[in-house]
Structure formats: structure tokens, C-alpha cells
C-alpha positions as CSV (number, residue, x, y, z in Angstrom):
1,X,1.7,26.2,27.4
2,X,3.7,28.8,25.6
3,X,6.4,28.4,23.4
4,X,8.3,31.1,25.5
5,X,8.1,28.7,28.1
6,X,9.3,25.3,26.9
7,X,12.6,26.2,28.5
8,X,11.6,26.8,31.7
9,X,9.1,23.9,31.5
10,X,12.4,21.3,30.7
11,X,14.4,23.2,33.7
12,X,11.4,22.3,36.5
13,X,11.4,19.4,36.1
14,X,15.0,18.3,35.7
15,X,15.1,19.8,38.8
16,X,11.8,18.1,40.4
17,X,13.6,14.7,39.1
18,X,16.6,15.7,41.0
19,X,15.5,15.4,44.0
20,X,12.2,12.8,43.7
21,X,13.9,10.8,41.1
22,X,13.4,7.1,41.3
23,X,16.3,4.7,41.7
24,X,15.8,2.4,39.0
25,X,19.4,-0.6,37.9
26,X,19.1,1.0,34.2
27,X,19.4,4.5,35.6
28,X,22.7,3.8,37.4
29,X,24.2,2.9,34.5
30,X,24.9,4.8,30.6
31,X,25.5,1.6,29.1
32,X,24.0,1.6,25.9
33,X,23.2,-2.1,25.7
34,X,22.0,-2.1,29.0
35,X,19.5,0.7,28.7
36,X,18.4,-1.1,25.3
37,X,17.7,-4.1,27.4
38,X,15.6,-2.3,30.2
39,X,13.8,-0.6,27.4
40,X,12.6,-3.3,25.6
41,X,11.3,-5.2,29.0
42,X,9.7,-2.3,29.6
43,X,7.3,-2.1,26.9
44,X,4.2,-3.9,27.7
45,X,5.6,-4.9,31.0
46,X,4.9,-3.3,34.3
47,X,7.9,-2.0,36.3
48,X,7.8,-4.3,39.4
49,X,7.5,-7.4,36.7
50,X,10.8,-6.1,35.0
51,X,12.7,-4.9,38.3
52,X,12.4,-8.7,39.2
53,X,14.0,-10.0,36.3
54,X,16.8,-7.0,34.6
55,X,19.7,-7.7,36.8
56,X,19.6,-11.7,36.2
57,X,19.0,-11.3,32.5
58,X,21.4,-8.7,32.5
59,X,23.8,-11.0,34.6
60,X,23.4,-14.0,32.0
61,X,23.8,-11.5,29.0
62,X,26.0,-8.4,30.0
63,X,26.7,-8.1,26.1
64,X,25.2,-8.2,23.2
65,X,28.2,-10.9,22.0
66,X,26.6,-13.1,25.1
67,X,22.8,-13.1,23.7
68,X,24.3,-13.4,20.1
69,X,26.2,-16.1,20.7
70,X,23.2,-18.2,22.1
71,X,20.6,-20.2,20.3
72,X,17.3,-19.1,19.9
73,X,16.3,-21.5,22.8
74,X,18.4,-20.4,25.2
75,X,17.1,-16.9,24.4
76,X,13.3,-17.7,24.4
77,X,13.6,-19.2,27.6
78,X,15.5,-16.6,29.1
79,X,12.4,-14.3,28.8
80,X,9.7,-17.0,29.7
81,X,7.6,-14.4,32.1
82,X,8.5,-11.3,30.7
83,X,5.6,-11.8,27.8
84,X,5.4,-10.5,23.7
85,X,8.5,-13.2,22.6
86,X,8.5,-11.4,19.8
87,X,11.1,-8.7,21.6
88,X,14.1,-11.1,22.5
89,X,14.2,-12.1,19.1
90,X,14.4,-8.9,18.2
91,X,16.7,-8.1,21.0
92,X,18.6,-10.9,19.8
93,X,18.8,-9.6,16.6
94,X,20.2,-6.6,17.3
95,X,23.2,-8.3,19.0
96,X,24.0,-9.8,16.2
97,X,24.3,-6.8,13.7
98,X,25.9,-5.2,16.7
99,X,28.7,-8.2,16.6
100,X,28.6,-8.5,12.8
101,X,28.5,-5.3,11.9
102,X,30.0,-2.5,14.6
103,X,32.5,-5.7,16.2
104,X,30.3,-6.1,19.3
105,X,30.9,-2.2,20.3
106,X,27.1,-0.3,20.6
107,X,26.7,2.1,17.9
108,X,26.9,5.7,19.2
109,X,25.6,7.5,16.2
110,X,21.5,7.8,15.7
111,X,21.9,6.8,12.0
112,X,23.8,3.7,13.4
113,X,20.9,2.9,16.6
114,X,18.0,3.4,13.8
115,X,19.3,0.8,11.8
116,X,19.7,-1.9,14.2
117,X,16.7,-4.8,14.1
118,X,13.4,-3.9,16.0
119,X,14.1,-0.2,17.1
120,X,11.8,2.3,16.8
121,X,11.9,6.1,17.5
122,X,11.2,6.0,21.3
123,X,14.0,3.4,21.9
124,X,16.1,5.6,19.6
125,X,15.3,8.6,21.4
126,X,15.9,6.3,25.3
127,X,19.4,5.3,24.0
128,X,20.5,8.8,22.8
129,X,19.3,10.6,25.8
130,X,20.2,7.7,28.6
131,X,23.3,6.3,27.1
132,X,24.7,9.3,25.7
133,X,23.0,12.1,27.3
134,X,22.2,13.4,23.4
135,X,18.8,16.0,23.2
136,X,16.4,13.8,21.7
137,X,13.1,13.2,22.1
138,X,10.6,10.2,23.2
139,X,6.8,9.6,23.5
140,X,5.1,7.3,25.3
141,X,2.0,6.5,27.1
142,X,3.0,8.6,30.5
143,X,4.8,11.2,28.2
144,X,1.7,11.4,26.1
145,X,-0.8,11.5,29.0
146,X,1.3,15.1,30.1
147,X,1.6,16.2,26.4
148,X,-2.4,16.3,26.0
149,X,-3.3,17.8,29.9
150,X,-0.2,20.5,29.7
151,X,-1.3,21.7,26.0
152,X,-5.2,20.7,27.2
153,X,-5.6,19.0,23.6
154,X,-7.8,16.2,22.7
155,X,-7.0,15.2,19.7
156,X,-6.8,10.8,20.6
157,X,-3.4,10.1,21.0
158,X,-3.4,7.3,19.5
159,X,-4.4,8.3,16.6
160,X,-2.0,9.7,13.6
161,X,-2.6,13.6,14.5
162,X,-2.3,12.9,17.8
163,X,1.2,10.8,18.1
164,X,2.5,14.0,15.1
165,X,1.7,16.0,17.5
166,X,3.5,14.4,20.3
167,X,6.3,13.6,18.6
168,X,6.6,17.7,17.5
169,X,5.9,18.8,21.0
170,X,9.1,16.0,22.7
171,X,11.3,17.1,20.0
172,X,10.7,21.1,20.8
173,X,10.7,20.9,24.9
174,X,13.6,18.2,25.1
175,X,16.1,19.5,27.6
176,X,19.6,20.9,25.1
177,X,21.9,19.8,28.0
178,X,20.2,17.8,30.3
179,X,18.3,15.4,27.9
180,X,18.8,12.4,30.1
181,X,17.5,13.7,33.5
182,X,14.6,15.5,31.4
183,X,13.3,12.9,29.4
184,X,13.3,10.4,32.8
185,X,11.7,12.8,34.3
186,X,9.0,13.4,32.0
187,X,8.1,9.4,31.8
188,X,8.3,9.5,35.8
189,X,6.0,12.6,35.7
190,X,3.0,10.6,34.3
191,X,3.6,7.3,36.1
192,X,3.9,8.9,39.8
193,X,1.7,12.2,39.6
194,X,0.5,12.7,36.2
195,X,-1.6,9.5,36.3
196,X,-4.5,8.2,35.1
197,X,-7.7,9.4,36.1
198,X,-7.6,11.8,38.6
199,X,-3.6,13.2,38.8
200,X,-2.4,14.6,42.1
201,X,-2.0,18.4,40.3
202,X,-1.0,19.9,44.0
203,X,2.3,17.8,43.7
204,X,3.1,18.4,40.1
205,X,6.2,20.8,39.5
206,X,4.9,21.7,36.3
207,X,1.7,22.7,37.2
208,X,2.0,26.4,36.6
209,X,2.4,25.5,32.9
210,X,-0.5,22.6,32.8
211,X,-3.6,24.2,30.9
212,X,-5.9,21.5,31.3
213,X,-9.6,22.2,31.8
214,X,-10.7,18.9,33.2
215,X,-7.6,16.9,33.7
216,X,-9.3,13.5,34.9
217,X,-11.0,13.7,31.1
218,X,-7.5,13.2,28.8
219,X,-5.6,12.0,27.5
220,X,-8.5,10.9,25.0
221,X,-8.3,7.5,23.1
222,X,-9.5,6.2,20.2
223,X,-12.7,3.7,20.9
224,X,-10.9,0.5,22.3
225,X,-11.0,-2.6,20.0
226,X,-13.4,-5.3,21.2
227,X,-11.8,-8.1,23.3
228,X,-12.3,-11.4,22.1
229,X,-12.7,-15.1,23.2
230,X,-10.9,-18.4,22.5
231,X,-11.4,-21.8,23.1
232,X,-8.9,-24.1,23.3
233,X,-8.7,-28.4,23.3
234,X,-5.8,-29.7,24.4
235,X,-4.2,-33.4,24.8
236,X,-1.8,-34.1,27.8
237,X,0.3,-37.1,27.1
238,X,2.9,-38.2,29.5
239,X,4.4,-41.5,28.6
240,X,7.8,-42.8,29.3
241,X,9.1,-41.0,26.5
242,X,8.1,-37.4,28.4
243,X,5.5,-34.9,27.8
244,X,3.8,-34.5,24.3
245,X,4.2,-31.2,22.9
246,X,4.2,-29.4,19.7
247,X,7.1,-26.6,18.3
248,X,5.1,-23.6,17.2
249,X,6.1,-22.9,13.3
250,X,7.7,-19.5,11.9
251,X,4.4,-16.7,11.5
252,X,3.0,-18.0,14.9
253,X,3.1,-15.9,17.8
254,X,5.7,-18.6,19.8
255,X,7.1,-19.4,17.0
256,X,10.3,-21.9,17.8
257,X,8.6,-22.3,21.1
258,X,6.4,-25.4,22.6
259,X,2.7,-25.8,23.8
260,X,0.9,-28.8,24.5
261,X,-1.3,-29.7,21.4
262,X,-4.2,-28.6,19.7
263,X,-7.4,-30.8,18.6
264,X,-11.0,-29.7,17.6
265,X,-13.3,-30.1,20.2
266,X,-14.9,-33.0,18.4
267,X,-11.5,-35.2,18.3
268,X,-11.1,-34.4,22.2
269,X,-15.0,-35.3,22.9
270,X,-13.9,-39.2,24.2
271,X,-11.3,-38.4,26.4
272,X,-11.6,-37.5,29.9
273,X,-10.7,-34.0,31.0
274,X,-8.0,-33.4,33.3
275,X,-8.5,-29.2,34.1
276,X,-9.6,-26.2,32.5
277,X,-7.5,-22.9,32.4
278,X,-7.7,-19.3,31.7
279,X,-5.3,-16.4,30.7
280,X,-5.5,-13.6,28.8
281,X,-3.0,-12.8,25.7
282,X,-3.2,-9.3,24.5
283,X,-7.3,-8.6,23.6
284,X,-8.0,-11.9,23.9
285,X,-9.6,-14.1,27.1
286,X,-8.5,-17.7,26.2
287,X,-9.7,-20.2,28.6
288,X,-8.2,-23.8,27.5
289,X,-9.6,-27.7,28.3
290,X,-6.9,-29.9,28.8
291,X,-7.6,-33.9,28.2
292,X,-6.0,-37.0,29.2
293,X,-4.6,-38.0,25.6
294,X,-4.5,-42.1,25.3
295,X,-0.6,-43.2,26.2
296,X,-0.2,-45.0,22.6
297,X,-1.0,-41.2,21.1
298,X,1.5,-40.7,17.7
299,X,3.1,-37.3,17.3
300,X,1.2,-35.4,14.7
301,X,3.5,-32.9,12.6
302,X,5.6,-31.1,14.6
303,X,4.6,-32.6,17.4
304,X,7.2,-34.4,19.8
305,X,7.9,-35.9,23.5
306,X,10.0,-33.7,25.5
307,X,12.1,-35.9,27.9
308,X,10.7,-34.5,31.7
309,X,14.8,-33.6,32.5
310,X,14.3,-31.1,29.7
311,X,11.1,-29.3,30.5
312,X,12.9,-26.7,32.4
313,X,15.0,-25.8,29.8
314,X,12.5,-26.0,26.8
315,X,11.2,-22.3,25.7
316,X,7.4,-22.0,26.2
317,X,4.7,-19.5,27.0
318,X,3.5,-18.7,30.5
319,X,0.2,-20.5,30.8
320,X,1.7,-23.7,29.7
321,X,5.1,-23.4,32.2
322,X,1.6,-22.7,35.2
323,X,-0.4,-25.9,33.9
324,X,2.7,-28.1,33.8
325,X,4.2,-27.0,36.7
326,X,0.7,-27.6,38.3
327,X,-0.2,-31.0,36.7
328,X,4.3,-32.4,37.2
């Protein structure tokens, strides 16, 4: 595409979004801590899976003085489903410079955004432009996967050169007054018609501009990293006292939250097994043994029984919420 037609470009589909727009709870809203929160479910997490849980969340935390004021519990939990704790902490963490440092009131300026905990340029860019209808841009998978069929490039976009590249081409066709209704409909572009594989090009408002060759062949990737297995040897020990489980220590990925315990396959090899599971986190295919542990079992480390009224409310990953659920 031309540079002599980025304008028209923005214009088609601000106007395509118009009318085909999707009706989404963080697009009725300009609510700057409400379209941080949508934003930071949304990564890594499908639409439907979010749709199903933003109004709650947003309903127990309408602030970011409600989500700082809670402990890290209380937070963790809050997210159990939604996947990558990593992002209510620093969601969390956010709320609390926003209550320490701009007296609970959402920063308007970007200077002000950048420098909250855990934001990076796309949320950046998703605040300015949703909240505050500001021209700024944002990249990312969907707006990518349009980026390299509309300019026909295949440099990986993944790579260095290719999110550079990206980033130049967001900042240069961003709508100037109409950055909000452009940048959604850029994003909704690749997830409805631009999409993987083979896009439906008929449909596409944009296509006059699209120079792609062979659009079913990009965006190109770098090679995928291999996906690896885990094994996993785990006690169950339900006494009186509740449900044996272990705290996860700052570094881990759960850190602050609970699993049921680890042994080596060699310390589990006398006890009867109870059921085998499988999930997949991130690259990797864990598939865990569970064991009945001996009733008389001592807490190793930071190990501990978790009375059975408290399960509910104690934060812990998704496959060990399934298996408890399943075995309780």
C-alpha cells in the first residue's frame, strides 16, 4: 500500500467498523481502568473465555482502590481460570501506584500510563486510543497478520525487524481523529475476516489496498520453539486436618499460590495411585500421577493442611481446582 493512501485506508475501515462492529462490555465504556482490565484478560486468553468472566471481575473490582486494597489472595483467586497469574499481580500493582501515586484517579497522560507496573506499548497505545480517544498506535497478533498481507511483507513478525516494522507502519496509518473506532477496528479486522489461513478477502473493506500475493502464506513466523514434556508425582493427603498442599515460593510461576505436593518418582514408588492427569501450560504437555500419601504424612517446607471450608477460597492453578473438585 501507498503512503498516499494511509488516510484513506484508516477512513474504510472506521467506517466498515461502524456498521459490523462487535458489541464487546469494554467497548461501551471509556473508562480507563476498565479497558486496562479487559486488556490484560485479553492477552493470552480467547474472547469467549474473557466475555465470561469481565463483568464479575469488574463487578468485585470497579476500581483500582478495590483490587489495591485486597490481599494478594483475594486477588489470585479472583483470576483462577483466566490463566498467566503473573497479570493480576501486575494488574494489582498498577492499582496501587495508581492509589499511591495519582490518589486513585487513572493517569491520563502517556508519560503517566507508561510508567505504571506491567504496561507495555500495546496496552499503552489500547488506553490512549479507547479511554481517551488519543491517535496512538498498537500491534498485535490480528493487527500484525493485516500489517504483513496489506504491505505483502514477510519479514517474521516475530522477529525484531518485523515487530520495527509494525510498530512504524500502526504509528503512521493510526486514525488522527478517530483513533478509538480505528484501532478496534483494525484488531477486529484480523480476528473476523483477516484470519488465519485462508481470510475471506471478498468481505474485507480494505481489500482494494491489500497487496498480498498469496494471502493464506503470511504472516510468516519464526520456527516455533519445540514443545516439551513433564512428569509430575504428586501425594494427596486428606486427614482431619484438610487437604495437604504446598504455597508456591516467590520466582515460581504460582508463586503465593497452592498445589498439591511434589515427590520424585522414586519416594512415590510404594504408594498406591489414585489418577493421572494432563494439561498443558504454555509449551509444555504436563501429565501428573497423583498418589494416596499415608494419613500420618508431615508437612515438608512450605507445605501445609488447608482446612476443606477454605479450599474455595485458597488461590491455586486450574488443573489442581479440576483434580480436587473431581477427587472432594
Amino acid at each position: 500500500m501507498e503512503e498516499q493512501h494511509y488516510g484513506t485506508f484508516a477512513q474504510a475501515l472506521v467506517d466498515w467498523f461502524t456498521t459490523h462492529g462487535r458489541d464487546y462490555p469494554w467497548r461501551r465504556t471509556t473508562d480507563p481502568w476498565a479497558i486496562l482490565v479487559s486488556e490484560i484478560m485479553l492477552q493470552q486468553t480467547t474472547i469467549p473465555t474473557v466475555l465470561g468472566r469481565y463483568e464479575a471481575w469488574m463487578a468485585q473490582f470497579p476500581t483500582p482502590a478495590a483490587l489495591a486494597a485486597v490481599d494478594e489472595a483475594t486477588a489470585l483467586r479472583s483470576w483462577e481460570g483466566l490463566g498467566y497469574y503473573r497479570r493480576v499481580r501486575a494488574l494489582q500493582a498498577a492499582a496501587k501506584a495508581i492509589v499511591q501515586e495519582h490518589g486513585g484517579t487513572f493517569p491520563t497522560d502517556e508519560a503517566g500510563i507508561r510508567a505504571l507496573p506491567g504496561i507495555g506499548d500495546y496496552t499503552v497505545g489500547a488506553v490512549l486510543s479507547f479511554a481517551y480517544n488519543r491517535p496512538a498506535p498498537l500491534v498485535d497478533a490480528n493487527v500484525s497478520r493485516v500489517f504483513a498481507r496489506v504491505f505483502n511483507d514477510a519479514t517474521p513478525i516475530d522477529s525484531p525487524a518485523g515487530r520495527k516494522r509494525h510498530w512504524a507502519w500502526a504509528a503512521q496509518l493510526v486514525h488522527p481523529t478517530e483513533p478509538r473506532a480505528y484501532n478496534s477496528a483494525l484488531m477486529e479486522l484480523g480476528q473476523t475476516i483477516c484470519t488465519g489461513g485462508e481470510p475471506t478477502c471478498l468481505l474485507c473493506p480494505v481489500r482494494a489496498f491489500c497487496k498480498a500475493e498469496a494471502p493464506a502464506a503470511l504472516p510468516v513466523k519464526l520456527p516455533k520453539k519445540e514443545t516439551l514434556t513433564a512428569e509430575h508425582h504428586d501425594l494427596w493427603v486428606l486427614t482431619e486436618r484438610g487437604l495437604l498442599m504446598e504455597k508456591q515460593a516467590d520466582g515460581k510461576r504460582h508463586e503465593g499460590m497452592y498445589r498439591l505436593p511434589q515427590r520424585s518418582k522414586e519416594q512415590v514408588a510404594s504408594l498406591p495411585l489414585l489418577t493421572t492427569q494432563k494439561y498443558t501450560v504454555t509449551r509444555y504437555k504436563v501429565t501428573r500421577h497423583l498418589y494416596r500419601g499415608p494419613a500420618d504424612t508431615d508437612p515438608q517446607g512450605a507445605e501445609e493442611f488447608i482446612p476443606l471450608h477454605l479450599l474455595p477460597s485458597t488461590p491455586m492453578a486450574s488443573p489442581d481446582r479440576k483434580i480436587i473438585d473431581k477427587l472432594i
